[in-house]
C-alpha positions in Angstrom: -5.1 13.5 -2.1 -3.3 13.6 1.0 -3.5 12.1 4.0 -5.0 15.2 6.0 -8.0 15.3 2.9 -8.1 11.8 3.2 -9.4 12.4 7.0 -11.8 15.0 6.4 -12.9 13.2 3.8 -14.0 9.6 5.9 -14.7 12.5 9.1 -17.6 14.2 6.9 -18.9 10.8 5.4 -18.8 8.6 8.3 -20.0 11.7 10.9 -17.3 11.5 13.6 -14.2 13.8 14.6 -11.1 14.4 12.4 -9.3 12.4 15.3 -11.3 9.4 15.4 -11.4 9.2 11.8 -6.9 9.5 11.7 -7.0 7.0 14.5 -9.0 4.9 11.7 -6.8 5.2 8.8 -3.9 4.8 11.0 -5.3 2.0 12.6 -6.3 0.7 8.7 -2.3 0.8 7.7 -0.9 -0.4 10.2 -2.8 -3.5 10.6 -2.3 -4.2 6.8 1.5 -3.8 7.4 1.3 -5.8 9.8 -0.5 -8.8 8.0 2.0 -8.2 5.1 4.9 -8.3 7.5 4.0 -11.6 8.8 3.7 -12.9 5.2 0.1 -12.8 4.8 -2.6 -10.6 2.4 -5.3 -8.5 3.0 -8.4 -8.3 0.2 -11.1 -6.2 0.4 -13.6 -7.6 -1.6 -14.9 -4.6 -4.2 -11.5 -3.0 -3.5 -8.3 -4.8 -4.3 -5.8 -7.3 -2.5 -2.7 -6.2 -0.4 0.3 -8.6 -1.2 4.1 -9.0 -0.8 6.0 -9.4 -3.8 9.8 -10.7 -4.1 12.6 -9.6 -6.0 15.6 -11.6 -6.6 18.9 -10.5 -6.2 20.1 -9.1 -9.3 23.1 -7.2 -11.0 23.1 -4.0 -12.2 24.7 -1.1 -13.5 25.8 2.6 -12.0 25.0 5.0 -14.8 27.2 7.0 -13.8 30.1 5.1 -13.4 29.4 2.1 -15.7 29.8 -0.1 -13.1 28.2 -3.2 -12.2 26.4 -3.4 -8.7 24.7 -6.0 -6.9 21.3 -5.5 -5.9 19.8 -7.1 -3.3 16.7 -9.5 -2.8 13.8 -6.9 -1.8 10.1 -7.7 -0.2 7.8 -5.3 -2.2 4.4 -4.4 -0.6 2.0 -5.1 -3.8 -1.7 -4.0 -4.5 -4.0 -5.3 -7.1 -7.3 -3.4 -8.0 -10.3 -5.3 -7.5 -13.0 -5.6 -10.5 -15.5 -2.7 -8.5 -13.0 -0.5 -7.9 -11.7 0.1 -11.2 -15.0 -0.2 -12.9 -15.4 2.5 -10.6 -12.9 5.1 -11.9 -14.4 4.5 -15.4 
């Protein structure tokens, strides 16, 4: 699904334009990335929980070259599936 089907989608069930329901979903990402950004997590209950994970900085290799690279420290945005939703896919 893509974003566009996602709209027409929440339009039809909620019954309001294709604009108000993008303003939504945008408004709907960008205040999880926002809580995320600032360190904290968002949980729906009956969905899931929107975290930040950390990665270490690490060694690795080029496969092409053989070589060994550093890689460095990364903030990962994380989502775990609450007990609903994937009793829900089922």
């Amino acid at each position: 699904m893509t974003k566009t089907e996602l709209i027409e989608v929440v339009a039809d069930g909620a019954g309001i334009s294709k604009a108000a329901a993008a303003k939504a979903i945008d408004s709907f990402i960008k205040g999880i990335t926002k809580t995320l950004k600032k360190g904290g997590k968002v949980t729906i209950i009956g969905f899931g929980t929107f975290s930040v994970s950390k990665r270490k900085a690490r060694k690795g290799r080029n496969p092409r070259t053989g070589e060994t690279i550093k890689i460095p420290a990364a903030k990962l945005p994380k989502f775990s599936p609450g007990k609903a939703f994937k009793q829900g896919i089922k």
